[in-house]
C-alpha positions in Angstrom: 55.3 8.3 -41.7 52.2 10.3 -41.1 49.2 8.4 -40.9 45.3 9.0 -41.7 42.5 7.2 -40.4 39.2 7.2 -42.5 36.1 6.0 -41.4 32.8 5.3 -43.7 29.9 6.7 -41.7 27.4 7.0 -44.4 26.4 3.8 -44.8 22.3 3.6 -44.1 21.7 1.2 -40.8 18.7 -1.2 -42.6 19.0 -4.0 -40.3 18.7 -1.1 -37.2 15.3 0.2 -38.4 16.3 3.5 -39.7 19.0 4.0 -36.6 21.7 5.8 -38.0 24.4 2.6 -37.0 27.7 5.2 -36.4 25.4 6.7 -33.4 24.1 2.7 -31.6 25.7 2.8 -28.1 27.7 -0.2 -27.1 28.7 -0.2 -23.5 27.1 3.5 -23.5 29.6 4.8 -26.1 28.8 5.1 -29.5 30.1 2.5 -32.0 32.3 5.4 -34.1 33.6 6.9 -30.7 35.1 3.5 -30.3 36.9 3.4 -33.3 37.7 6.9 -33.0 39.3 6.2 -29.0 41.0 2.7 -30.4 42.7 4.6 -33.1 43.3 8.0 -32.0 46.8 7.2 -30.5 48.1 5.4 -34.3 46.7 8.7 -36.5 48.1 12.0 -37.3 44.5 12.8 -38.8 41.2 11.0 -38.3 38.5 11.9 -40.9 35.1 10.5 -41.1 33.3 10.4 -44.5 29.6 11.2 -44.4 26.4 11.1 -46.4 25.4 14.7 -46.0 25.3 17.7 -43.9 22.5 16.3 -41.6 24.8 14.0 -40.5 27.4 15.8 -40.0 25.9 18.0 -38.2 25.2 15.2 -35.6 28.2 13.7 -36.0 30.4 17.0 -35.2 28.1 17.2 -32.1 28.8 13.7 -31.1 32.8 13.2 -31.0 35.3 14.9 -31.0 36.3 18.5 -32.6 40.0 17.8 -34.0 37.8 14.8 -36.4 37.9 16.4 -40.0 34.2 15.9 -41.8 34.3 15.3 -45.4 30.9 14.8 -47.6 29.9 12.2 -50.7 30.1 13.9 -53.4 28.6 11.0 -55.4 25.7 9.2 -55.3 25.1 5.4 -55.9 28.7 4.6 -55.7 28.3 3.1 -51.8 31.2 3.5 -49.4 33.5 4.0 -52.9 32.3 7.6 -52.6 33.1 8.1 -48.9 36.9 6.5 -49.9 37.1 9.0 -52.5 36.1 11.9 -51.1 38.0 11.0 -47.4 41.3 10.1 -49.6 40.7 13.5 -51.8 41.2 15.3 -48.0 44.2 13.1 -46.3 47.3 14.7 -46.2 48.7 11.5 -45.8 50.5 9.2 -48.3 48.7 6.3 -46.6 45.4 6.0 -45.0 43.2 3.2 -42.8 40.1 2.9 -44.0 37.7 1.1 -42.1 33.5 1.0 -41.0 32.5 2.8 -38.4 30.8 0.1 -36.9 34.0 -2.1 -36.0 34.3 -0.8 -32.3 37.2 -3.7 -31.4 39.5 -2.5 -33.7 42.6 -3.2 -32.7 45.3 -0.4 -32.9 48.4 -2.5 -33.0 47.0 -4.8 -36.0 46.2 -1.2 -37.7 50.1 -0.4 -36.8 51.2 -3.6 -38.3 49.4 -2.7 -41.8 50.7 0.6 -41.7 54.2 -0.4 -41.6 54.0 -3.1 -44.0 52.4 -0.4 -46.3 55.4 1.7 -45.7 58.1 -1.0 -45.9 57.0 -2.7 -49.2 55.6 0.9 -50.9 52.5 -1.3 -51.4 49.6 0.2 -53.1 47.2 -1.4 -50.3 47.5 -3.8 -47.5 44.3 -6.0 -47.0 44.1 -8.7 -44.5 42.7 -11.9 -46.3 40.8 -14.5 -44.9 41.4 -18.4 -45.6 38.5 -18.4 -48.1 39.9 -15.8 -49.8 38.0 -13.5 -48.7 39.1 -9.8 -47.9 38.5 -7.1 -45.4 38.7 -4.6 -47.6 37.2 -1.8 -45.3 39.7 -3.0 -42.5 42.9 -2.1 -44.9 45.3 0.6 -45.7 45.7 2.0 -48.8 48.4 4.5 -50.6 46.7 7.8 -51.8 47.1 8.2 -54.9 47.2 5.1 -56.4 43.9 4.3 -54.7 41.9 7.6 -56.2 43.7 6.9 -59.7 41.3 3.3 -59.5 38.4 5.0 -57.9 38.4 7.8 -60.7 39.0 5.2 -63.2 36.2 2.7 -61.8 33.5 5.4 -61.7 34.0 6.2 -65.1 33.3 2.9 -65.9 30.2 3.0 -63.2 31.6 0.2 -61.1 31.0 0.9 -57.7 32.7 -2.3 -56.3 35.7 -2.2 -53.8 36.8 -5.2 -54.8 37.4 -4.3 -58.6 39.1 -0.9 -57.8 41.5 -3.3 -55.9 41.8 -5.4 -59.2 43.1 -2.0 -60.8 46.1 -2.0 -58.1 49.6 -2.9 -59.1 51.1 -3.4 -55.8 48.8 -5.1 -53.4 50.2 -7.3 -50.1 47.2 -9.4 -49.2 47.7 -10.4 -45.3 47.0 -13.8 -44.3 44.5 -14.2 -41.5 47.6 -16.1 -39.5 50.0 -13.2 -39.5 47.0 -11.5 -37.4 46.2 -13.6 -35.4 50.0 -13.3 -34.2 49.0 -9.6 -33.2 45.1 -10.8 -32.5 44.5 -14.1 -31.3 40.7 -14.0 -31.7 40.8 -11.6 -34.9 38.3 -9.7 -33.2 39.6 -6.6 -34.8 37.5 -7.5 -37.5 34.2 -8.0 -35.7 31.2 -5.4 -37.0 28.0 -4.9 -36.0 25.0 -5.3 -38.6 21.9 -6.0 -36.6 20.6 -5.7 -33.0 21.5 -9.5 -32.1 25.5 -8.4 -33.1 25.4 -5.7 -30.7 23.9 -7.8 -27.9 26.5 -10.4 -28.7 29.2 -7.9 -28.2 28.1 -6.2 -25.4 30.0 -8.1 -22.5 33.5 -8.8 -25.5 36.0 -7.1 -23.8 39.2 -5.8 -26.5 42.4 -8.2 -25.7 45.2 -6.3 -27.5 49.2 -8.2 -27.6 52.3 -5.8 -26.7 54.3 -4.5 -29.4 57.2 -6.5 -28.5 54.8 -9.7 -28.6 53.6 -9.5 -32.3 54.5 -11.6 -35.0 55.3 -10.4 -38.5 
């Protein structure tokens, strides 16, 4: 199965006074390089969704040249218009889509969604937490189901991930447990949204679990 990996750089960085967040250096490497180097060995294509050509244009000087830039095409519509336009691009039947500011993403629990994806012919794969909460931008989703609910929820003006999932037939929600087989401290999962986060993170060092080690 061929894979995609899409990652949301448009997101504006608030909480990093006006710091575009793709471009904060942890451990002297940007926070999308990270993501980028943990999951450049799981995809066939990488693509990273951004707001406009300014950022491209430092983003194509920043990593690497075999990343594919695609551009929001809509405005108002948050990281639903990155999805969109990124899953518009893929070639893939299934894509990852995840923030660009989860640099301890962890390629075997990304390999683990991919197959269940593939095995079930699920519609999506999100990890859920206990609460019920999901990781929404930490799943992987099946082309074109996913833009048929995107198309239909901007029609409707709904700009909410969680409601496009609503529209999905065929959704495996993950439970937290089943990760923690692959990643014992779920940091996989960990983003950074303010200048405390990234100080925080600066000395966590990735743990990943052999392949012949995880539990599904």
């Amino acid at each position: 199965m061929q894979k995609t990996v899409l990652i949301l750089a448009g997101g504006k960085s608030q909480r990093f006074q006006s710091f575009d967040k793709c471009f904060i250096t942890l451990n002297n490497k940007p926070l999308i390089q990270h993501v980028i180097d943990n999951l450049s060995s799981v995809a066939d294509e990488i693509i990273v969704a951004v707001r406009d050509e300014q950022q491209g244009e430092q983003i194509r000087d920043a990593i690497p040249n075999n990343t594919v830039l695609v551009f929001d095409t809509l405005k108002g519509f948050g990281p639903l218009a990155g999805i969109l336009s990124g899953l518009e691009r893929a070639f893939s039947s299934y894509s990852l889509v995840i923030g660009c500011d989860m640099p301890f993403v962890n390629r075997y629990v990304v390999e683990f969604l991919f197959e269940v994806a593939e095995r079930g012919n699920y519609d999506a794969v999100v990890p859920r937490w206990e609460n019920g909460m999901v990781e929404q931008l930490h799943a992987v989703y099946k082309r074109e189901p996913m833009l048929a609910a995107i198309r239909d929820s901007i029609k409707k003006g709904d700009a909410k991930i969680l409601n496009v999932l609503s529209r999905l037939k065929n959704v495996n929600y993950i439970p937290m447990n089943t990760i923690r087989g692959i990643d014992t401290e779920l940091i996989t999962f960990r983003n950074i949204n303010t200048p405390e986060e990234l100080k925080n993170c600066a000395s966590l060092v990735e743990t990943e679990i052999p392949r012949d080690e995880r539990r599904k």
